[in-house]
C-alpha positions as CSV (number, residue, x, y, z in Angstrom):
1,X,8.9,4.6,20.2
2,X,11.0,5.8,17.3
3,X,13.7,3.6,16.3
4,X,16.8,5.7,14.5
5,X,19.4,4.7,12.0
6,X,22.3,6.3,10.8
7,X,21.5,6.2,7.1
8,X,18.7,6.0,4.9
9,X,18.4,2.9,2.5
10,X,15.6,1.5,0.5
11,X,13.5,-0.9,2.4
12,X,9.9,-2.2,2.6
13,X,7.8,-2.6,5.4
14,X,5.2,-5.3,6.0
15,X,3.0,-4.5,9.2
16,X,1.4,-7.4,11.1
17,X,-1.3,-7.3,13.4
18,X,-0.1,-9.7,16.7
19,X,-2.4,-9.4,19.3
20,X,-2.3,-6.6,21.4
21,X,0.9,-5.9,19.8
22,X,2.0,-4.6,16.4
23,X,5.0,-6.4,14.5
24,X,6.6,-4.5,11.2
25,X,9.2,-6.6,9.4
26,X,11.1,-4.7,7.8
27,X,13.4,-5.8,4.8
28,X,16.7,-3.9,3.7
29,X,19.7,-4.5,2.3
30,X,21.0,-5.5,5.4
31,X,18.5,-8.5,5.7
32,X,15.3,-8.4,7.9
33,X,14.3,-6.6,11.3
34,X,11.5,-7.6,13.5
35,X,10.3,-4.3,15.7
36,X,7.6,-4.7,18.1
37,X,5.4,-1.8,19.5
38,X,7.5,0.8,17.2
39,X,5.6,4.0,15.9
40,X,8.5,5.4,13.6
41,X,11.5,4.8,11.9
42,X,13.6,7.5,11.5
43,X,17.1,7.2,8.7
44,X,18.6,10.4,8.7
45,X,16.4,13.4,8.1
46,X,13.5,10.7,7.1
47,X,10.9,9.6,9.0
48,X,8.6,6.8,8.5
49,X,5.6,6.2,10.2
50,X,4.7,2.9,11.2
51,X,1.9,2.9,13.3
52,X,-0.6,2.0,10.6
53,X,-2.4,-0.1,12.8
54,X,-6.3,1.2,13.5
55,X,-6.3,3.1,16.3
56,X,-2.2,4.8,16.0
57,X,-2.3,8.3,15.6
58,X,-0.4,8.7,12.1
59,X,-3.3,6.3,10.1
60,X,-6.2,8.4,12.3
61,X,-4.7,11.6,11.1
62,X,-4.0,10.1,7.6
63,X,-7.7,8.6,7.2
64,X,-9.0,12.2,8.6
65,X,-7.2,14.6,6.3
66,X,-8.3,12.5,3.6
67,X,-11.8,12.2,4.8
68,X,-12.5,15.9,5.7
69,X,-10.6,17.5,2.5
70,X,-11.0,14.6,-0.2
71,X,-7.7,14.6,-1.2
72,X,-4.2,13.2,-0.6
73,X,-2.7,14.9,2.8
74,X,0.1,17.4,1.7
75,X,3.3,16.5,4.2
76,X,3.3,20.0,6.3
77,X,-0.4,19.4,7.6
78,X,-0.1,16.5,7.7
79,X,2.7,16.3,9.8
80,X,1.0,19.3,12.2
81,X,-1.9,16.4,12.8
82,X,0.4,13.6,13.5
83,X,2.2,15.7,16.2
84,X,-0.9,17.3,17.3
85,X,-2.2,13.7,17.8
86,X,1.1,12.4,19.4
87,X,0.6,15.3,21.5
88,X,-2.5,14.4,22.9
89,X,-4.7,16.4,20.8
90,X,-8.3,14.4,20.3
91,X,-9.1,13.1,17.0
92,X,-12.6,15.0,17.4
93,X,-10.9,17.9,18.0
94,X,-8.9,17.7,14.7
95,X,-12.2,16.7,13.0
96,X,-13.8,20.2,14.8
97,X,-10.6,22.1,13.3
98,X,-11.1,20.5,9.8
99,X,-14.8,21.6,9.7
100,X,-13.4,24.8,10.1
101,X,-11.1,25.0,7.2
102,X,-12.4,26.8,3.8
103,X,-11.4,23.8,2.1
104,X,-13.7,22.1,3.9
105,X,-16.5,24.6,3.1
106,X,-15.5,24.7,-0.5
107,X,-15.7,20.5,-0.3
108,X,-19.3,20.4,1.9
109,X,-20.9,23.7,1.1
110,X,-21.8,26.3,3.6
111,X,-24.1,25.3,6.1
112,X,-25.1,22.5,5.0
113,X,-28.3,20.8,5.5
114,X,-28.0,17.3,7.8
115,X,-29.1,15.5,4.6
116,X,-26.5,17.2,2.3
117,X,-23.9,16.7,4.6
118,X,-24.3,13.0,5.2
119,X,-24.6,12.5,1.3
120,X,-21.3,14.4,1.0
121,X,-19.6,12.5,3.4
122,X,-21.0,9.3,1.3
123,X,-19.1,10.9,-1.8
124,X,-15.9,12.7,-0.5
125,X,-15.3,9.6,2.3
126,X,-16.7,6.7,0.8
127,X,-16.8,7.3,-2.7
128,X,-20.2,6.3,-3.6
129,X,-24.1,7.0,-2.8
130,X,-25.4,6.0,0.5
131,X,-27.9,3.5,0.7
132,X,-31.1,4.2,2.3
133,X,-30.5,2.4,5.8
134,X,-27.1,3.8,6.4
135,X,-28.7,7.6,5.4
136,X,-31.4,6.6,7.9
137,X,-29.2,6.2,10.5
138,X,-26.7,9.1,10.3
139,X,-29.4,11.2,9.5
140,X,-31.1,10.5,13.0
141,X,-27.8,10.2,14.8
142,X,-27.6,14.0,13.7
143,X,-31.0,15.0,14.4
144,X,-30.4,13.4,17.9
145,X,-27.9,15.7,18.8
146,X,-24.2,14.1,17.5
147,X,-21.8,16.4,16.0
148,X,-20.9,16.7,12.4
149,X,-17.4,16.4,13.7
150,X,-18.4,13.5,15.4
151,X,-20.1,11.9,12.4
152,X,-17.3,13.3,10.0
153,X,-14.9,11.0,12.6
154,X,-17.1,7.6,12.2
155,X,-17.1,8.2,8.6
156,X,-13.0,8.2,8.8
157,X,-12.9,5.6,11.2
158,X,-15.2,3.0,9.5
159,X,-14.3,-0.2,8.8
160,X,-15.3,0.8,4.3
161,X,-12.8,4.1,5.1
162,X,-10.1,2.1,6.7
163,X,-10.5,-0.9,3.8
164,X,-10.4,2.2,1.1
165,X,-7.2,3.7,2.7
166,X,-5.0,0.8,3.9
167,X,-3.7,0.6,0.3
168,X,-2.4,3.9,0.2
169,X,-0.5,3.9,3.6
170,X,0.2,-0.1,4.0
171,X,3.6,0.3,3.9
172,X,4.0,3.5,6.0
173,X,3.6,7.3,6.2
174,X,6.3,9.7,5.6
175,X,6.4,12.0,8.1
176,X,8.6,15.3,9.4
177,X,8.5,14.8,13.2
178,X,8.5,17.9,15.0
């Protein structure tokens, strides 16, 4: 649901968790709003998403981007995600179309092997070394026939990646709709 307003005005958001549903508060000049189940707010040509719940498409794209290049999303892909996830595009899919960026090449290295590529998704996702048990594990999940587009996504998704990211989008994701 996107939720319009005639102008734009400073505000903060404060997202809460509520069950099955998600509450934002949001404070303005105008005092405080309580939305439920509302993915965007849009004040004028700016659009703010919301949905930084796990599992909304803006913070899977966000977390992704960030994941797969190791940098900051810039707005214009980022925004192509976000609609392509809207959409109904699946995140593995965008992870697949990542993988087959030259900046992601120029981040993992060419052909990678299974070993260099889980310890570069340790450093570009996580930020640190692995430790021996979780190498273990993603090493064998590869050699057992998952996808690097499919481990590239758990890396995204996991509950260190979200920790490391919900700073950076707590209070929303500005975002062209197209």
């Amino acid at each position: 649901m996107i939720l319009q307003g005639e102008t734009y005005f400073p505000f903060a958001i404060n997202t809460v968790i509520n069950g099955a549903n998600t509450t934002t508060q949001v404070w303005t000049s105008h005092g405080v709003s309580t939305l439920v189940n509302v993915d965007y707010l849009q004040f004028g040509n700016q659009t703010i998403a919301i949905d930084v719940a796990v599992g909304q498409n803006a913070v899977e794209a966000y977390r992704l981007y960030q994941a797969a290049l190791n940098r900051t999303p810039d707005h214009a892909g980022l925004d192509f995600w976000i609609t392509g996830l809207d959409k109904g595009a699946y995140l593995l899919s965008v992870a697949n179309a990542f993988m087959a960026s030259p900046e992601f090449t120029a981040a993992y290295g060419t052909n990678p092997s299974n070993s260099a590529f889980v310890n570069a998704l340790y450093s570009n996702v996580l930020h640190r070394a692995g430790d021996a048990a979780g190498n273990a594990y993603w090493l064998n999940a590869l050699n057992s026939g998952a996808s690097r587009a499919q481990v590239l996504t758990a890396f995204s998704e996991s509950n260190e990646n979200v920790a490391n990211v919900a700073t950076l989008i707590g209070h929303g994701i500005e975002h062209q709709m197209a």
